[in-house]
GUMIGU-458105 format. One line per field, with one value per residue (C-alpha): y, x, z; residue number from 0. Coordinates in steps of 0.5 Angstrom, whole numbers, always signed. Each point is the difference from the previous one (the first is absolute). Layout:
Y <- [Y, ...]
X <- [X, ...]
Z <- [Z, ...]
k <- [NUM, ...]
***
This chain:
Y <- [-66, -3, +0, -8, -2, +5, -2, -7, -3, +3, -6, -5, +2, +0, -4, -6, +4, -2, -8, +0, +4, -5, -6, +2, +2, -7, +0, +7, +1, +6, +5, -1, +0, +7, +1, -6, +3, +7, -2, -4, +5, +6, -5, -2, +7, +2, -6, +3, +6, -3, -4, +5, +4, -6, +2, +6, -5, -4, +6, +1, -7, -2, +8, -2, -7, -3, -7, -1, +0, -7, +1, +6, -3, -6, +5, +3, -6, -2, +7, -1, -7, +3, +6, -5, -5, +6, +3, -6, -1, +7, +1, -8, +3, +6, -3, -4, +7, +0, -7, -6, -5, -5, +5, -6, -2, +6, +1, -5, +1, +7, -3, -5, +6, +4, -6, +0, +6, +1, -6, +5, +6, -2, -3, +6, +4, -6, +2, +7, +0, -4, +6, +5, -3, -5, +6, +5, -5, -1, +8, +0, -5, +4, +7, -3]
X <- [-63, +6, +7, +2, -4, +4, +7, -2, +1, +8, +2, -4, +3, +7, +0, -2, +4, +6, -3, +1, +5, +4, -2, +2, +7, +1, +3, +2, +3, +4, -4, -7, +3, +1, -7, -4, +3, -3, -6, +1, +2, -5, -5, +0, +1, -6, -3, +1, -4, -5, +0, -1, -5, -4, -3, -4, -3, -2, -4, -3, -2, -2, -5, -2, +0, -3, +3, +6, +5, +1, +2, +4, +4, +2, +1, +5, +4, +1, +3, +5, +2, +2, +3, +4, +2, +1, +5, +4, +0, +3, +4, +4, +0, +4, +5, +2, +2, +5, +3, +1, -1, -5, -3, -3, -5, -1, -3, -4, -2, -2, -4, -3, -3, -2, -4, -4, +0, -4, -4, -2, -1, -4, -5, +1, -3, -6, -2, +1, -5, -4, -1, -1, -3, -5, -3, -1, -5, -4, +0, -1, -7, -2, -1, -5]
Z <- [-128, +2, -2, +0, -7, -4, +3, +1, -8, +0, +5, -4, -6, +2, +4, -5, -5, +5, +0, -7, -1, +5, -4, -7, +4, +1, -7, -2, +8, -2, -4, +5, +6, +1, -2, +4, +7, -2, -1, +6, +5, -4, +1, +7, +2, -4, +4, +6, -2, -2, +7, +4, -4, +1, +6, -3, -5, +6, +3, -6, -2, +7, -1, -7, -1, +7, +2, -2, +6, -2, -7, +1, +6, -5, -6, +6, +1, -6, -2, +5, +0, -8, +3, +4, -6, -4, +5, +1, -8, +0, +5, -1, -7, +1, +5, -7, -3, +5, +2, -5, +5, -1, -5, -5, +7, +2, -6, -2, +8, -3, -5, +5, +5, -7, -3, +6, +2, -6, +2, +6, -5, -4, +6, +4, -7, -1, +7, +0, -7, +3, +6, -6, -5, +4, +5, -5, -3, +7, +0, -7, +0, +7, -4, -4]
k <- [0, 1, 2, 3, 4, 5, 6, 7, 8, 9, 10, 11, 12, 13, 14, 15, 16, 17, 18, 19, 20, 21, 22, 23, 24, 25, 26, 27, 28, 29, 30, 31, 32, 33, 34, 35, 36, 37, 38, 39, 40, 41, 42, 43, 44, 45, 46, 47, 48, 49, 50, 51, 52, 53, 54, 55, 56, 57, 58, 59, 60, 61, 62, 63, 64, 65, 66, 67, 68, 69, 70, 71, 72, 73, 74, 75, 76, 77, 78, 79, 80, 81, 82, 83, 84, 85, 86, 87, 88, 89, 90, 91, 92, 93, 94, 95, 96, 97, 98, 99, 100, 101, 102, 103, 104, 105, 106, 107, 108, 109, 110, 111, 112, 113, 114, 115, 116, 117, 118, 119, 120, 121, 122, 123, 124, 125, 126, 127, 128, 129, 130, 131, 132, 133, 134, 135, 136, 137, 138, 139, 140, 141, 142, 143]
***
């Protein structure tokens, strides 16, 4: 059994915490920034993990599921161009921390990149249980 499942649901769930948390810091700035940037690096970090244990799941989709290179390839996209918004989220997020220059617009570019990142998150994840959860119904009809 592959790692990535197991590993895969802390990013989801930072990282959506870190899109919610950066809305709500629109009108409680001082004490949620703090948090909204851990969540946001914490999550990315875990992100990554779970991106590189991905190629195991492929092996053992591609050995259990049959057919569904199309659908992991697209899964693997969508997952990076999340780990890609994510980390510009991130990494403009902690660069606030250090300069007060034009922190009132890197921040709600932040917000911008976390809201669609999570967009991207939440298809990465649709796609992923369809791998999953679609497949596992073909192998469950075929042992009848």
């Amino acid at each position: 059994m592959p790692l990535h499942p197991l590993i895969v649901h802390f990013p989801i769930a930072l990282l959506l915490l870190a899109t919610i948390i950066e809305l709500i810091s629109l009108k409680y700035r001082g004490q949620l920034n703090m948090t909204g940037t851990i969540l946001l690096v914490v999550g990315v970090v875990t992100g990554i993990i779970s991106y590189m244990t991905g190629d195991s799941a492929e092996r053992f989709a591609e050995m259990h599921f049959g057919e569904v290179e199309g659908l992991i390839h697209q899964h693997e996209q969508m997952a990076l161009t999340s780990i890609i918004l994510f980390g510009s989220a991130a990494v403009i997020k902690l660069y606030t921390h250090f300069s007060a220059k034009f922190k009132k617009e890197l921040l709600i570019v932040v917000l911008i990149l976390s809201v669609f990142g999570s967009g991207f998150l939440a298809y990465t994840g649709h796609l992923g249980g369809r791998i999953v959860y679609e497949n596992n119904k073909i192998i469950a009809t075929q042992g009848e």
